[in-house]
N, C-alpha and C positions, 0 to 999 in steps of 0.2 A: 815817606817824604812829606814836606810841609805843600799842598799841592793848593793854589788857587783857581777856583771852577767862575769864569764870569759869562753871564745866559743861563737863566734858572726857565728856560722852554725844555717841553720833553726829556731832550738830548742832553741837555747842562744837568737837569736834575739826575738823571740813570749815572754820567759819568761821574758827579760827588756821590752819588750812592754807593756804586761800584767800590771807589777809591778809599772810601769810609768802611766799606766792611771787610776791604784789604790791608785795615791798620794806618791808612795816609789821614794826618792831620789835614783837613780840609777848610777854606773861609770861601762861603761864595757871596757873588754878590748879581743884583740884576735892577737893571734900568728901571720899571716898575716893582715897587715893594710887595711884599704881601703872596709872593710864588713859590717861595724854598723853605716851607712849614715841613714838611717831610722831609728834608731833607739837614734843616735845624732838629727836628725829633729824632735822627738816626745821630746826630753829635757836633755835624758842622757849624761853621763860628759865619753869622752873615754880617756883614759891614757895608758903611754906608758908600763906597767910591772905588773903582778899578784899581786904585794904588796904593788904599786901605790894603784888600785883599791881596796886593800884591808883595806888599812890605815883607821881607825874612821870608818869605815863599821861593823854592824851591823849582819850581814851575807853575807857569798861569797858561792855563788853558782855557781859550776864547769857545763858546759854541751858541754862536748870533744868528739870525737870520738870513741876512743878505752884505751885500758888499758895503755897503753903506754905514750898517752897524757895527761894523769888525773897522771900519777906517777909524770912525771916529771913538769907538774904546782904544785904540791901539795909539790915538792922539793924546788922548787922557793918559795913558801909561807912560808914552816916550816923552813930557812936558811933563815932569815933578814939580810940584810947589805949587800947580794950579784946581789942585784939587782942596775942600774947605779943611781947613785946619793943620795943613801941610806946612813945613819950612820951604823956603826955595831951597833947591836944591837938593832935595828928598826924593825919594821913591825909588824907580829902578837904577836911575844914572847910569853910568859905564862901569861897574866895578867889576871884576870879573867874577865875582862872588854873587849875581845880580841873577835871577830865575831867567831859564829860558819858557821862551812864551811860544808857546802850541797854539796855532788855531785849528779847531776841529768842525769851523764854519764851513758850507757848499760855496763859494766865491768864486769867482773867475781868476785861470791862471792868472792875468795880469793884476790883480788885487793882492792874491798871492803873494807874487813877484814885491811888490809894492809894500805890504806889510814886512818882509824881509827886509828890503830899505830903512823903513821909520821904527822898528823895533830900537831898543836900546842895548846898544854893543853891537848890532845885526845878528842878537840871542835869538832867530825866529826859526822855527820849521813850521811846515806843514800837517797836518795829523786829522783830513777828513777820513769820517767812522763807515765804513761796509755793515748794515745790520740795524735795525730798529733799538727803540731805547729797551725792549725785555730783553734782548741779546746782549744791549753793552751790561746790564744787570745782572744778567746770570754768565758773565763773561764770554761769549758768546763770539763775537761783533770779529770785524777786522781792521788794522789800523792800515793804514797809507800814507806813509812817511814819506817826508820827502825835507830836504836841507843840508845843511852839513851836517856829514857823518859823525862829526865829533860831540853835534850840539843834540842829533837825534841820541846817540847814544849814554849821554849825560841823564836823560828821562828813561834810561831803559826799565827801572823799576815800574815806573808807571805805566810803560806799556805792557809789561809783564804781568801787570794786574790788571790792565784793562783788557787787554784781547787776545782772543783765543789764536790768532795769526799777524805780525806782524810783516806787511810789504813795506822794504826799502822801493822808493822808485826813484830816486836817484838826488845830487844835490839839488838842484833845479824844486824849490816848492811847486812851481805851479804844473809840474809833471805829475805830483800828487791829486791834483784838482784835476786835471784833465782825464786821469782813471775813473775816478769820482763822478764826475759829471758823465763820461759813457755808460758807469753802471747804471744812475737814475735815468739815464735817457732810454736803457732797454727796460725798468723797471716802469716808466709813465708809458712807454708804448705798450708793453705788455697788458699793461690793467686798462688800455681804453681798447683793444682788441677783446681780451676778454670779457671786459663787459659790453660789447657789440655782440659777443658770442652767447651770451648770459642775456639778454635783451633780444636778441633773436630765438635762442630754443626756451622762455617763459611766452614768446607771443606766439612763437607755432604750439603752444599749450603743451610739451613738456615735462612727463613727472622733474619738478625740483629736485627730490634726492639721489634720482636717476643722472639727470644733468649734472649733476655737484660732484656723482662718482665717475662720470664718465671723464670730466675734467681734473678727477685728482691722479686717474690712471694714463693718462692720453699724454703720452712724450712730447705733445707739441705746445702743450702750457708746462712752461719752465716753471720749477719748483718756488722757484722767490715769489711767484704767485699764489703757490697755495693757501698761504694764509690769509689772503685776502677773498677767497672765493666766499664766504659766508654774507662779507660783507659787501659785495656787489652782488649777490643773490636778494638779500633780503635786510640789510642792515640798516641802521643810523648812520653810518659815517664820522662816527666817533674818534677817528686813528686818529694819529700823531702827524701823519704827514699831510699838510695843505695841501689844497689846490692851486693854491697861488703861488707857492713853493715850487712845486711839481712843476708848472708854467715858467718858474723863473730857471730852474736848473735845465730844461728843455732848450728855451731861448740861449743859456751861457753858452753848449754844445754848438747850438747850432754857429754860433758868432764865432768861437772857436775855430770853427772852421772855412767859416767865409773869410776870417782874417788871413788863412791862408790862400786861397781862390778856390772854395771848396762849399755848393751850395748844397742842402742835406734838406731837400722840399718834402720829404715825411714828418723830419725832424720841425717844421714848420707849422706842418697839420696838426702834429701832437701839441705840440704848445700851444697853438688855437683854440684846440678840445681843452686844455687846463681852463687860460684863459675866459672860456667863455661859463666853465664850469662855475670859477669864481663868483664871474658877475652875473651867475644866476642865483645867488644869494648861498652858494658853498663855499666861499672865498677859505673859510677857516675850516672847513668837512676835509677828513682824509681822502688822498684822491680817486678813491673809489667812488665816490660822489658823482665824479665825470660818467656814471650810469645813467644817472637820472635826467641828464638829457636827452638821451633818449627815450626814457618813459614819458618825458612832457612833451613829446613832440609824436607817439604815437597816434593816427588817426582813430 
């Protein structure tokens, strides 16, 4: 399929990779220049505008930041002719022939919900990823679909090369975001307990390799943490996933569910810990980072 990738972070670049070495003609494109060299070297075509990349595309697939970045690409796409060198009336239109467009951004249901709205034709699902960017690479990952059934199933190729499991969660996109957001909110709590836990047997002194196996064996750190145990033991903090990220998908759960009458005051503390992670100068550190407040604050 002719597939457009816009967000050349981590995530944007693994899924043109993926897609590229599963035979999809791929153009990506990203707000700052100068990100998708790898991703140009494995064959992709990068262009300079969301409607560039989206023209004769087959499916565009969003993977942005926050809510904020997914609104206003998704402005850029449903308003053709506002982009340079465009005719009016160009780009996605209502043709029925027109790509549907994937967001694979962490958003908030009601962003969601919203980008469903302002798409063009209401061509929108849901498609946040389950799985780090070496999983969606080595097809790995899991998809969480959510929209109409007809428009999810029009992409089936694509999800068929991107992921190792495909969840329908129902027409509703922002039912897809709301799985999403649960899983990172057990994934930020799990890694600022384990490095509580990791920060407590280094200060009662400890053998490290002893601790390391005792935590890779011990049923009570879930598995989606083991790969991070190296890197709250003893790492840079190099991942892929922010702290300030980490903080922002913590806060969406939590609102989530206050929108209902439903306060979640763990869910509070943990995005604290991101928060303050950040503006101790880890804002961009994977959120294993959130360790090393505790180290600075040791007596």
């Amino acid at each position: 399929m002719r597939v457009a990738v816009l967000g050349m972070g981590s995530m944007g670049r693994a899924v043109a990779l993926r897609l590229l070495g599963r035979g999809h003609a791929v153009r990506v494109w990203n707000r700052t220049p100068g990100k998708a060299s790898e991703v140009i070297d494995a064959g992709a075509a990068e262009v300079s505008s969301p409607a560039e990349a989206a023209r004769d595309a087959d499916a565009v697939l969003m993977s942005l930041a926050d809510d904020r970045a997914v609104r206003e690409v998704m402005a850029r796409l449903a308003e053709p002719g506002t982009e340079p060198g465009t005719e009016p009336g160009s780009g996605l239109g209502s043709d029925s022939g027109a790509p549907v467009v994937a967001d694979m951004s962490t958003v908030s249901p009601d962003t969601s919900r919203a980008l469903a709205g302002l798409a063009p034709g209401g061509r929108f699902v849901a498609a946040p990823i389950i799985g780090g960017p070496q999983a969606v690479v080595d097809g790995q990952a899991m998809g969480l679909l959510g929209g109409e059934h007809g428009l999810v199933d029009r992409l089936g190729p694509v999800w068929q090369d991107l992921f190792a499991v495909q969840w329908y969660c129902g027409d509703d996109p922002g039912s897809a975001l709301i799985y999403k957001l649960l899983n990172n909110y057990l994934l930020m709590s799990g890694v600022a307990v384990v490095a509580e836990a990791v920060a407590a047997g280094q200060a009662a002194g400890l053998d490290e390799a002893m601790l390391k196996d005792f935590l890779l064996r011990w049923p009570t750190v879930a598995p989606a943490l083991h790969n991070r145990l190296d890197d709250i033991l003893h790492g840079d903090h190099r991942g892929w996933f922010a702290t300030r990220l980490g903080a922002k998908d913590v806060r969406l759960i939590a609102e989530v569910a206050e929108s209902k009458g439903l306060r979640l005051p763990i869910a509070r503390l943990v995005e604290q810990r991101y928060e303050e992670a950040a503006g101790h100068g880890w804002s961009d550190s994977d959120i294993t980072a959130v360790v090393e407040l505790l180290r600075e604050r040791r007596d």
